[in-house]
N, C-alpha and C positions, 0 to 999 in steps of 0.2 A: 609775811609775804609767802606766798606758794610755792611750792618746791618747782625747778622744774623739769622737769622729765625728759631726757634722750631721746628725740627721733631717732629711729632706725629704718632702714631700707632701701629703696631705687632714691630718694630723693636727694642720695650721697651721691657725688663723683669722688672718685679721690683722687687725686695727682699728687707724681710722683719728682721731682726733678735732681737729678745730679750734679754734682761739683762742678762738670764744664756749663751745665746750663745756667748756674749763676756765680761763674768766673771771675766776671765783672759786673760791676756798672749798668752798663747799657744793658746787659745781657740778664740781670734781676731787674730791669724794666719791663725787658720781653714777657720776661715771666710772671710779673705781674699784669702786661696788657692779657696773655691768655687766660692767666686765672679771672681777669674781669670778662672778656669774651663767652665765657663758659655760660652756656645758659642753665644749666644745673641748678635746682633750688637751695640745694646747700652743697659745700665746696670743703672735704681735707685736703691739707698739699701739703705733704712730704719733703722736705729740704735737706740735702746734703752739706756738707761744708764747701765754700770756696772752691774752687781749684785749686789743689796744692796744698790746704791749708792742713789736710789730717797730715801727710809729709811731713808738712813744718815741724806741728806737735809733735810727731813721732820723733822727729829730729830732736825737739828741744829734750826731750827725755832720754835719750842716749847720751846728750852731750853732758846732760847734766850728774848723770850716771857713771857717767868716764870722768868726769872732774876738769870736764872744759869748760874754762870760761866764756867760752864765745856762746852760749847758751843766751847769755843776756842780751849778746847785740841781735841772736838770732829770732829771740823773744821781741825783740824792739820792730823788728821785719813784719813779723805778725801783725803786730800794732799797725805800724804804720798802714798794709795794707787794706786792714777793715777801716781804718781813722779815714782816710784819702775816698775807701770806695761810700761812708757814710756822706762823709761833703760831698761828694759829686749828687747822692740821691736823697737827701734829704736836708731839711731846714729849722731853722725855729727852735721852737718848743721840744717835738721829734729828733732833733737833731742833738740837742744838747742831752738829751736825756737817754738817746743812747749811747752817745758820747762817754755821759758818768758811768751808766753801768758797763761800756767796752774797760775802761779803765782800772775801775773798782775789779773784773775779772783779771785781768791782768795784773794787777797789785798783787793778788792772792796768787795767782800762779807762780810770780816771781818767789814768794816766799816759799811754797811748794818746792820750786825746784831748785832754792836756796837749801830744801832742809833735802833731794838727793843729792844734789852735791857734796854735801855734806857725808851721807847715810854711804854714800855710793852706789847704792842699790836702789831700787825703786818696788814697792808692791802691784801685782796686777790690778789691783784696786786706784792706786794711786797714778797708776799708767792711764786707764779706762776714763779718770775725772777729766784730767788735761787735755786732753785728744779731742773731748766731746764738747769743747768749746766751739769748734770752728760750729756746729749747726745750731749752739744755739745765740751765736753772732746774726747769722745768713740768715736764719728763721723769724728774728726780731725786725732787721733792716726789710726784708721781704714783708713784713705787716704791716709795717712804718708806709712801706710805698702804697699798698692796698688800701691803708686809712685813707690815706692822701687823697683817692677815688671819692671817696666819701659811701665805703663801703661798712658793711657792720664787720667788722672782721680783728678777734683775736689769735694769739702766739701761745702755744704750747711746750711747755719742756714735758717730753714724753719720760722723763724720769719718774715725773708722778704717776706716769699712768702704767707703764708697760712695767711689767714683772714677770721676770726670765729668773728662770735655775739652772746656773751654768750646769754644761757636761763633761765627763770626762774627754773628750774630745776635741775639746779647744769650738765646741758649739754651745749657744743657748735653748732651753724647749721652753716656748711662752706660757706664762698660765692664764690661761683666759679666762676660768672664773675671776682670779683676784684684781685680775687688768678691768674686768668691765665692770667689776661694782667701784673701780679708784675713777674710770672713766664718766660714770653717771655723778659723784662727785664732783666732778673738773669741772663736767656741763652744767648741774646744778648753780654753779661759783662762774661760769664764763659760758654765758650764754649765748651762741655765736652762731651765724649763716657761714661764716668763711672763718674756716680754723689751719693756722697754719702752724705745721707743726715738726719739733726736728726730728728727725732719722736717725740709725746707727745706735742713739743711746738710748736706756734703758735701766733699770735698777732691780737688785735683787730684792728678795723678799725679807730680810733685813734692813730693805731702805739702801743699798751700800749701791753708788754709779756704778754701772761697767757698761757694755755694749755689749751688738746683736754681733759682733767681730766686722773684721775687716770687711768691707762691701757690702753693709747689712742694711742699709736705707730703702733696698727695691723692700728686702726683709720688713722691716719698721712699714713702709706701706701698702703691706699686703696685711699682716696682722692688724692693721689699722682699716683697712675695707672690711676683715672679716667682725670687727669687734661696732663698727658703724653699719653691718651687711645690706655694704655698697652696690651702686646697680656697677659699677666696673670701677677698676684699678688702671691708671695709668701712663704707663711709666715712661717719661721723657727726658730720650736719649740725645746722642749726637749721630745715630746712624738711622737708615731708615727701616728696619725692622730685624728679621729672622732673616737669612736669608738659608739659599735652598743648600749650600757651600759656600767656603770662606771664598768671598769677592776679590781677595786679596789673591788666591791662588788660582781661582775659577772665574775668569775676568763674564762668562754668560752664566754667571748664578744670578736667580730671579729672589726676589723677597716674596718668599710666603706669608699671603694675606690671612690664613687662619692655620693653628696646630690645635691639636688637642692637649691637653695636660699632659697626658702621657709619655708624648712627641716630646713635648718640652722638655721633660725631664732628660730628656738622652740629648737633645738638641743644641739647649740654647746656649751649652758650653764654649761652641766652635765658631757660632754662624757668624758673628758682625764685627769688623776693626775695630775693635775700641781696644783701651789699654788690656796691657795682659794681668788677666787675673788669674789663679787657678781655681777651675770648674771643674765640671764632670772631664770635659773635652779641651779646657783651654781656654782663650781668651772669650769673656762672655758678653750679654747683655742683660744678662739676669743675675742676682744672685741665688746659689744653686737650691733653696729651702722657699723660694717666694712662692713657689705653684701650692706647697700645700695649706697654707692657712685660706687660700681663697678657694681651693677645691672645693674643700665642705660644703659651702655656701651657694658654689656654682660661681663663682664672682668671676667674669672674662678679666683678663688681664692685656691690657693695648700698648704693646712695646710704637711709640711713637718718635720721630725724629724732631727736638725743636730747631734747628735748622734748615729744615727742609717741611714746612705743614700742610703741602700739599701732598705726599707721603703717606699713604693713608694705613702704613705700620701694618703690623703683625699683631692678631688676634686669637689669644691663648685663651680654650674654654674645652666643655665637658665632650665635645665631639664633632669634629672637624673636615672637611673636604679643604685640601688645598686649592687657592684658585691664583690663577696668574694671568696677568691683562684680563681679568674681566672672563678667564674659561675656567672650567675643573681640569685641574690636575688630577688625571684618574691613575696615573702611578702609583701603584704600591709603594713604592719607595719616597715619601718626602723631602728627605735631603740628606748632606753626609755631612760627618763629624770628621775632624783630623787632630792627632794631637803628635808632635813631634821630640825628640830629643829624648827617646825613651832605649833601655836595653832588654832586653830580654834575660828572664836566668831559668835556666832549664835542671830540674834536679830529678836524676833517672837511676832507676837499680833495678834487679831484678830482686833485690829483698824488700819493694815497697809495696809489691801486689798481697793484695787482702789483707796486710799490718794494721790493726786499725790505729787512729792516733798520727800517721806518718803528716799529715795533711797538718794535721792539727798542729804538730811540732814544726814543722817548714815557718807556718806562718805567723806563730809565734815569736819565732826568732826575727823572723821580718820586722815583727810589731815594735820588739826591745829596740832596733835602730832606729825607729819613728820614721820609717818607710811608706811611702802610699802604693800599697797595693791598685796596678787602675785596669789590668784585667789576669783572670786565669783561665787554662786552658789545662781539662785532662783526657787522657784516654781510658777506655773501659777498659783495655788490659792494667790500668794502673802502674803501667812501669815504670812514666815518667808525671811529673806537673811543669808546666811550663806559665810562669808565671808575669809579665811585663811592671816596670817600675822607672821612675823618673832615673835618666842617666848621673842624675848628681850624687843618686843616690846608692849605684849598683855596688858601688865595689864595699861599701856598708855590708850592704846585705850579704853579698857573696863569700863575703868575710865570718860574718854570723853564721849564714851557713856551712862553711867549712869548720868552721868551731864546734859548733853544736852536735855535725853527725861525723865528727872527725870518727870515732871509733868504727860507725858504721861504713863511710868510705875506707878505712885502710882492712876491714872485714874482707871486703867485698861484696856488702849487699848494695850500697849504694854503688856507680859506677863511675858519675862524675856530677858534678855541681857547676854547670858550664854559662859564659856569660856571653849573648851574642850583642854587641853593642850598634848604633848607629840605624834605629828603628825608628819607627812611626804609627801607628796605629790609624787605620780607617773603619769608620763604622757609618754602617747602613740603616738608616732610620724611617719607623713608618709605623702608624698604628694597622694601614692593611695590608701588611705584610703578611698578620696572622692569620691572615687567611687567601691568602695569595699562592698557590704552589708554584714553583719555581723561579722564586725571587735570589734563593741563591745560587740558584744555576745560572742565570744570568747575571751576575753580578760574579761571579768564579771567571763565566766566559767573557766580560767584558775584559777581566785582568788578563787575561791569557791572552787574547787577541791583540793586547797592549804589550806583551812579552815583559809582564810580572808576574814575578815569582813571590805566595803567601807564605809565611815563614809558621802563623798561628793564625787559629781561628778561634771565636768564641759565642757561642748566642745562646743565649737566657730562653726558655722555655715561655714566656710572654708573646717571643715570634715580633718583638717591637724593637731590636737591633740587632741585627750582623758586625760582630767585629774582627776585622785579617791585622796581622802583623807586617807590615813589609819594610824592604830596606827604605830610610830614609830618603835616598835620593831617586826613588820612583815613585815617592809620597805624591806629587806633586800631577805627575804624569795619570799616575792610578787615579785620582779625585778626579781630573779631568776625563780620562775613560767611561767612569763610572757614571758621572754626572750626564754625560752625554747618552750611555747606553738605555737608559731610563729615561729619553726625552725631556730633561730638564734644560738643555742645552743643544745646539746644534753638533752634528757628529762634525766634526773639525778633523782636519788633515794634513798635513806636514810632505808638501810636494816639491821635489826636484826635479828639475827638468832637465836631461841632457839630449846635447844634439839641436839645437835653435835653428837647424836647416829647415826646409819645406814643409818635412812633416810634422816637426819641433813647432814653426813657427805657426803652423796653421792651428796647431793644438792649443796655441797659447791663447791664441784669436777666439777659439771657441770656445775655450774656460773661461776667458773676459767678455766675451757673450751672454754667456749661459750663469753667470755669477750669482748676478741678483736673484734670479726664481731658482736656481736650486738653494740658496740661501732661505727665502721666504715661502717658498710653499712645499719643500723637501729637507728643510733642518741640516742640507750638508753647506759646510765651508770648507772649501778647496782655496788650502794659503799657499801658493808659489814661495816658498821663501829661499829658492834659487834658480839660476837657470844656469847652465855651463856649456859653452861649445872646445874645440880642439885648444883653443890659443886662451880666451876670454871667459871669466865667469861674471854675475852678476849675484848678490848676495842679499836677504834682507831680514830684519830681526824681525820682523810682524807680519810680513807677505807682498809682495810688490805689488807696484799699480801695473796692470795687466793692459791699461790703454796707454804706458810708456814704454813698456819693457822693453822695445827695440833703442829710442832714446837713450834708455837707462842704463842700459847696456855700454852704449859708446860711450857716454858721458862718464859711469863709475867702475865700469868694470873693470876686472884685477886676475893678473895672471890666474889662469884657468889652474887648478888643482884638485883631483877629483878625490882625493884624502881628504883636502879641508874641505871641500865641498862638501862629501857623505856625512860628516861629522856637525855642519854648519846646521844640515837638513835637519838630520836626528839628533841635534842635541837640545832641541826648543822644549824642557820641560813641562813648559805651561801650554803641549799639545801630545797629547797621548799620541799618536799615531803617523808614521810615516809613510810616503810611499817615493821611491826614485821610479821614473818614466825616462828609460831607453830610448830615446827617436834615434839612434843612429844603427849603422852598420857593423858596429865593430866594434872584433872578437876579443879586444884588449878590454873592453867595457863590459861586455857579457862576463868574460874572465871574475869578474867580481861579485856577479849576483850570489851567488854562496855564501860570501865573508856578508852580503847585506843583509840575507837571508837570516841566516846565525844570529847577526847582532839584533834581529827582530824589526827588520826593515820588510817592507812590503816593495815588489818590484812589478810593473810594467814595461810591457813592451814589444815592438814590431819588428825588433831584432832577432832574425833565424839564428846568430851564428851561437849561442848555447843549445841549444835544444838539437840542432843539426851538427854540433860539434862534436870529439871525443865520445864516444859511447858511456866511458866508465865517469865522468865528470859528469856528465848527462844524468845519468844514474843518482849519483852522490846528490843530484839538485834537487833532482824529484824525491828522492827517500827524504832528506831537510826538509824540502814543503808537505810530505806528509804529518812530520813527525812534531812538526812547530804548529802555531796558531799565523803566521806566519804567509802571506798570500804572495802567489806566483800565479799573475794573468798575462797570457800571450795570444792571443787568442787573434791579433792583429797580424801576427807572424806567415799564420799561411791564407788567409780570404779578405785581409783587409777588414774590412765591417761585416763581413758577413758569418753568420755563429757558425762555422763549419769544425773547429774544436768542441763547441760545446753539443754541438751537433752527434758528432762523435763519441764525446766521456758519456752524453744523456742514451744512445744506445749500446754502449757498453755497460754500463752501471744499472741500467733494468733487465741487464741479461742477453742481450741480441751478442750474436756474434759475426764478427766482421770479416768477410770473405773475400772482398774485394773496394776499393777506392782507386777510383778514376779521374782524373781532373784536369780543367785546361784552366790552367792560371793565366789569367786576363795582363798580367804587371808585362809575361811575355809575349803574348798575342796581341796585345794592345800597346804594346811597343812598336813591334812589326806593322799589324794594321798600321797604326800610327805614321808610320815611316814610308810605307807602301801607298799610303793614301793622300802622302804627299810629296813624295816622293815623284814630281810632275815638271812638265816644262823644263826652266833653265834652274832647277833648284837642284843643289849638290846634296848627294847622299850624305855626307858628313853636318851639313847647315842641317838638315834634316834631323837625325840623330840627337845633335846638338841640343833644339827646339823641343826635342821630345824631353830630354833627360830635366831642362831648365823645368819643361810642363809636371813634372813629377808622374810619367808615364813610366821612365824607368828606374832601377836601385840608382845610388848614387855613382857606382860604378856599371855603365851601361854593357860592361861582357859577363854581369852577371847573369842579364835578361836573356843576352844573344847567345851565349854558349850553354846554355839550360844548368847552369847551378844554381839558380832560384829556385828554379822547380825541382831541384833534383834535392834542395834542403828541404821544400814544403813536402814531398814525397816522405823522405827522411823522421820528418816532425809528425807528420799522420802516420806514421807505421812504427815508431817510437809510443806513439800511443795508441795504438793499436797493440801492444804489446811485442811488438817486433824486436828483435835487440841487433838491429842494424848497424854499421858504418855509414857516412857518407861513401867511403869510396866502392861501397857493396854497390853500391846504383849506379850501373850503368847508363849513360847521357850518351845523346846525339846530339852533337855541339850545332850549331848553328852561326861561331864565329868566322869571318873569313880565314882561310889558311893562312896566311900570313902573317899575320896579327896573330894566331895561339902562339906561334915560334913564340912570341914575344912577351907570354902571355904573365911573365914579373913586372913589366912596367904599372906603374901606377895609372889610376881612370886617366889619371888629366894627359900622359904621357899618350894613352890608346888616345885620347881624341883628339892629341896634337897631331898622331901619326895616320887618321882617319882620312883626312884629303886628299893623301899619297895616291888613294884607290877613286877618287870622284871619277876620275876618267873613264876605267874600268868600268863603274859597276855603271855610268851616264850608258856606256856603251851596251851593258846585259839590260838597260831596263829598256830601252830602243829596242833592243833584240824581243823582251819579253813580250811588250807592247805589242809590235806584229807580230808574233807567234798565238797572240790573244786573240788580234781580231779574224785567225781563222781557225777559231775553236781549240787550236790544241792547245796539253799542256805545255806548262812551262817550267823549266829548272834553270833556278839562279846559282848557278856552283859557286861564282867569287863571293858571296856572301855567305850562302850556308855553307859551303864547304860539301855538300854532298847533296841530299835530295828533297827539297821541300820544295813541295806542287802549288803553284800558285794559280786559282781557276779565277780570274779576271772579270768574265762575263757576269752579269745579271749580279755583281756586288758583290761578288767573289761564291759565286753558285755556279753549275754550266749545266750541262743534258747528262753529264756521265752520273751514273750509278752509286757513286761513292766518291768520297771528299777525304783529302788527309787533315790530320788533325795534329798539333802538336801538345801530347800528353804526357800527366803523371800518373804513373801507377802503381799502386801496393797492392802484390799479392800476398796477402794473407793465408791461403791455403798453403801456397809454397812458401813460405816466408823470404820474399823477396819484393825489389821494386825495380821500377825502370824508367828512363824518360827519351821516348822515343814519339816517330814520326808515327800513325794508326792509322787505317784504314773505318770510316763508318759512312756505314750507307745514307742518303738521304733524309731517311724517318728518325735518324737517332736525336736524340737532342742534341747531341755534342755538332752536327752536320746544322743544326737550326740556331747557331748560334751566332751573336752579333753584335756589331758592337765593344765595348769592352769588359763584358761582364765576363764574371767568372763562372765555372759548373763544374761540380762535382760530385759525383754519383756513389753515393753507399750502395755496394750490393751484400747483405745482408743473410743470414737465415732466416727474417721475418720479411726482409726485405728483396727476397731473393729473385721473384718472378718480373719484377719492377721496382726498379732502383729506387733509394731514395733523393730526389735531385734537390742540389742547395744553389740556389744562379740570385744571381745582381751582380753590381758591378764590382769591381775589385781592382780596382788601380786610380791613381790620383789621391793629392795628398790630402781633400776633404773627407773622403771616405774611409782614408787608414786612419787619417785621427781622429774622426767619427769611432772607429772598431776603441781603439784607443781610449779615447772618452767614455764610451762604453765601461770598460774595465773598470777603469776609475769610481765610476757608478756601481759595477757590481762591489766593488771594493767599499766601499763606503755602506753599501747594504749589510754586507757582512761585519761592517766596523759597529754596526745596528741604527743604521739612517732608518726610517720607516720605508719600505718596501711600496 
């Protein structure tokens, strides 16, 4: 008969399946309907042991080692489960016959671990035999069901074929010459379309069992693609590929549809839930040597899910563009690695610079305590190595090292040998990174913006991984940053909302508005995951529904606590980024933006009373928001929506210097208007008032509008930044409250507006009075309301024939370095005379802008427009957090 000869090449699939994928039963059904599905002309498939089953062996062999007898009945467990999972899938002839040979194995093991029992000991040798029963039970029963098809298909014990020389290392290196002349043998004796074959084991070149070690089956079938050079490898998992970060800590990580080999090797340690192995990173889907036998060859390797096969997995090959939904992922940055429970040990002296050998002895020592080195970090002065190692491990090593350089520590060329515990390592992965500049400036700035601190850094001259050190419990927080800062994920946000009044509530309306499209076509999620007013908060672990929060509020809200609130906001680890949003007035609330600041909380808000507060606090706020990553937006403080702060920093910061600012702030003129304009017929000055305050025309406290400390804090806040180093009480006001009311001017708002009707009679009488004093041209002065002198011209809409118009303004003189807010004079032509309505203006006059102001006008009062400014922020906020722009 003719020999016959091994095909080789594309007309191979190989597959690869693990232990969950033939668990049971039903589940090495599956895996025999796919191995038949496969339209591949010839099929290897790779089989793991059961679920559990290497456990068990490993168990039976310690127990048997210790001189337990429960070995036997633990041994009968074994049995029983492959006995029960063989009747459930097969019959007959097949049935019985692997029945005998399940048993006749198990005979022989029994006596095996009759004779450690015995010995007490066990040999690596004699460990390696037992263990590698379970694949080749799975690999038999899995043939048995493919016969059944009425397929051509044999079972392979890869002991015959695969030949490994162990390492010192506790690894094997294959040798492929002598594996593929044992393999053309096998084919020659078992000529087969469909060869199923087991994983994990393998024999030395003495013939003697052992294995590829622990988790060596992806191993066994990738040397097996490379010794058939297969058109691809494919290994099926229970998760659905690579993903971009651990999904487990990064709930918006994507599965990359393709890596490079390269990628992989830094990669596939961290990306997928499945059990934990140790990898490069951590729990994997690979084992960590599978890339290189299929490199050679070019062989893709398809991390697949068989629980999910519409999945279309993770594609490892010679050179990669990641793609997600069907786009390229043009990030430099592929994905990120995390691996936790690590210490740091730092060994520093000023005797270690230019010693050669120092290195060489550090890690030496390391080595004797069979330590895993998993990164180092030095500097060019040499003073110090800083080194990272599994935390179970540190106080080993730290031990060794204190032994080792004890003379040189009590010298004093070493300084200390120091151990920083409760670490995490993250690292940045991407084959174009290496040629990307400024992949780690951006990945530094994402952390920093996140208010983490790197303890170590480290990267390999390949430019194919960044790896930081940080503390443990910002592990979590950082992958999230980062994942997001590199468009892998949406920038996500962590918002409180204080203050659910007017401008509170209208805020809320427009971020449950505006959800979905900044979600979908701007990458930002804006999560509420609180709201809090004076009495009530509402609280939520993932972010509230924005179309009940009024609901949600009454129905679960809980005493209001703005400690456990800040803490509620920013303690969601699984969102890098906070922001609290101020809608209220008050200075008890402001009082805190500092301590937010610090803790690396980001603040908004339409709240004067910081910025117009205390000068030296004022101070203290702004040097913090310089000095942090850290954002502070108020920009709603003094124009509502309109950019009149940024207006301001943009010609300060190019150089322009600022000579004067003029402004009529609409919150107070549009108050008045307001009041004046309806202030008609049998309607009470106070019903009036009232209407305006509910309209959100005035603060919540309406004497702050009428007595000019609104304006006289916005005056305050632009000349604070304008470099002014003011008081409030520097600014001089012309009040505008009635005189009788200042006497009183401790009572609280509600208190002024219970005592507001007292004067209906009065002021019914001055606006009769005003009224005809209007219709014959002259002017008019309301003394009971302002208190002194403001000219109301009635005619032609509040215009008349005279020459000039009073105006009620803010002013920073910058030259003199002061401000004021008083009653002005401006002619007809001025803008501030053309004004209307309730918009706001205010005029830079400039060194550039000297000859003609800079004017900034819209409206500025009402509470769609301050939460508009508001929203704004949040937006700029989120750019900065790195939304795309």
């Amino acid at each position: 008969m003719d020999k016959v000869h091994l095909p080789k090449g594309d007309m191979w699939a190989v597959h690869k399946f693990g232990g969950t994928c033939v668990g049971t039963s039903q589940r090495i059904k599956n895996v025999a309907d796919i191995i038949i599905s496969d339209d591949s002309e010839r099929k290897l498939v790779v089989v793991s042991a059961m679920s559990k089953v290497t456990d068990m062996m490993y168990d039976l062999i310690n127990k048997a080692q210790s001189r337990d007898d429960s070995y036997i009945s633990a041994l009968d467990a074994v049995l029983e489960k492959h006995n029960s999972t063989a009747l459930d899938l097969l019959e007959g002839d097949d049935l019985a016959s692997f029945l005998s040979q399940l048993h006749h194995d198990v005979s022989n093991l029994k006596a095996m671990l009759r004779a450690i029992y015995i010995a007490g000991h066990v040999t690596e040798s004699f460990s390696d035999f037992v263990v590698g029963h379970g694949e080749l039970w799975s690999a038999q029963m899995l043939s048995y069901v493919v016969r059944k098809n009425g397929l051509d298909c044999k079972w392979m014990d890869t002991r015959e074929i695969l030949i490994v020389n162990p390492t010192s290392s506790n690894q094997v290196d294959p040798d492929f010459l002598e594996s593929e002349k044992r393999l053309e043998k096998w084919f020659s004796q078992n000529p087969s379309e469909i060869i199923i074959a087991t994983g994990f084991i393998a024999s030395t070149p003495q013939n003697i069992p052992t294995t590829l070690k622990r988790d060596g089956s992806d191993f066994s079938a990738a040397i097996m693609g490379a010794l058939f050079r297969a058109r691809q490898v494919t290994i099926w998992t229970d998760v659905d590929g690579v993903y971009s970060a651990d999904p487990r800590k990064v709930s918006e990580a994507v599965i990359l549809t393709k890596l490079s080999y390269q990628e992989a090797w830094e990669m596939v340690g961290s990306m997928a839930p499945s059990i934990p192995v140790e990898s490069y990173f951590g729990a994997n889907v690979l084992h960590p040597r599978t890339i290189i036998p299929v490199m050679r060859y070019d062989i893709p390797i398809v991390i697949r899910n068989i629980f999910n096969l519409s999945a279309p997995g993770t594609t490892i090959c010679r050179s990669a563009s990641a793609v997600v939904d069907g786009q390229n992922l043009d990030s430099p940055v592929k994905g990120f690695a995390t691996i936790d429970n690590l210490a740091l040990v730092n060994v520093e002296g000023t005797g270690m610079a230019g010693v050669p050998g120092t290195a060489s002895a550090i890690f030496s020592a390391v080595k004797d305590v069979g330590a895993n080195v998993i990164m180092i970090s030095q500097a060019s002065s040499e003073h110090s190595v800083c080194f990272a190692v599994p935390e179970k491990e540190v106080k080993a090593v730290a031990d060794a090292l204190q032994s080792r350089f004890r003379q040189a520590l009590d010298a004093g060329r070493l300084s200390q040998v120091a151990v920083i515990p409760n670490c995490s390592i993250l690292a940045a992965v991407g084959q174009k990174m290496a040629s990307t500049p400024g992949v780690s400036a951006t990945l530094f700035n994402a952390l920093a913006k996140a208010n983490i601190n790197i303890r170590a850094i480290a990267q390999g001259c390949s430019e194919y991984n960044i790896t930081v050190v940080l503390k443990r419990e910002d592990c979590i927080r950082a992958l999230r940053a980062v994942h997001s800062r590199f468009y892998l994920s949406r920038t996500t946000i962590a918002m409180g909302i204080i203050g659910p009044g007017l401008i509170g509530a209208t805020l809320l309306d427009q971020l449950r508005d505006q959800a979905a499209v900044l979600k979908e076509e701007f990458n930002i999620d804006l999560r509420v995951m609180g709201i809090t007013g004076s009495r009530t908060m509402l609280l939520s672990e993932v972010g509230l529904d924005l179309s009940r929060w009024r609901e949600l509020l009454k129905q679960k809200g809980q005493v209001a606590d703005l400690e456990k609130f800040t803490q509620h906001v920013h303690g969601n680890h699984f969102i890098p980024n906070t922001v609290l949003v101020d809608c209220t007035a008050d200075s008890n609330v402001a009082s805190c933006y500092h301590d937010w600041l610090r803790k690396g909380i980001h603040v908004i808000t339409p709240n004067k009373k910081a910025n117009s507060g205390p000068l030296d606090k004022y101070l203290k706020l702004r040097a913090l928001q310089r000095q942090s990553y850290t954002h502070y937006f108020y920009e709603a403080t003094v124009g509502a929506g309109l950019p009149i702060i940024s207006t301001l920093r943009g010609l300060l910061e190019t150089g322009d210097r600022i000579l004067r600012i003029e402004g009529i702030f609409r919150r107070v003129i549009g108050t008045l208007s307001y009041i004046f304009n309806n202030f008609t017929g049998n309607r009470t000055f106070s019903e009036v008032v009232e209407e305006a305050k509910v309209a959100g025309f005035t603060e919540p406290d309406p004497r702050d509008d009428l007595s000019g400390t609104d304006v006289a804090r916005k005056v305050i806040i632009l000349a604070r930044e304008s470099g002014l180093k003011l008081e409030l009480s520097d600014i001089p006001v012309q009040t505008l409250v009635p005189e009788p009311l200042r006497v009183r001017a401790t009572a609280s708002a509600e208190e002024f507006m219970k005592q507001l009707p007292e004067f209906d009679k009065d002021l019914a009488k001055e606006r009769q009075d005003a009224e005809e004093s209007g219709e014959r041209g002259q002017n008019v002065i309301l003394t009971p309301i302002i208190g002194a002198s403001m000219v109301l011209l009635l005619q032609n809409g509040g215009e008349s024939e005279f020459s000039e118009v009073l105006r009620y303004v803010g002013v920073v003189d910058a030259i003199n370095q002061k401000g004021v807010v008083e009653l002005r004079r401006y002619s007809k032509s001025h803008p501030f005379a053309q004004l209307s309505g309730s918009d706001n203006i205010i005029a830079f006059t400039t060194t550039r802008y000297k000859e003609q102001p800079l004017i900034v006008r819209g409206p500025g009062a009402g509470a769609q427009v301050t939460a508009g400014g508001i929203f704004s922020d949040i937006l700029r906020l989120a750019s900065y957090l790195g939304a795309p722009s």
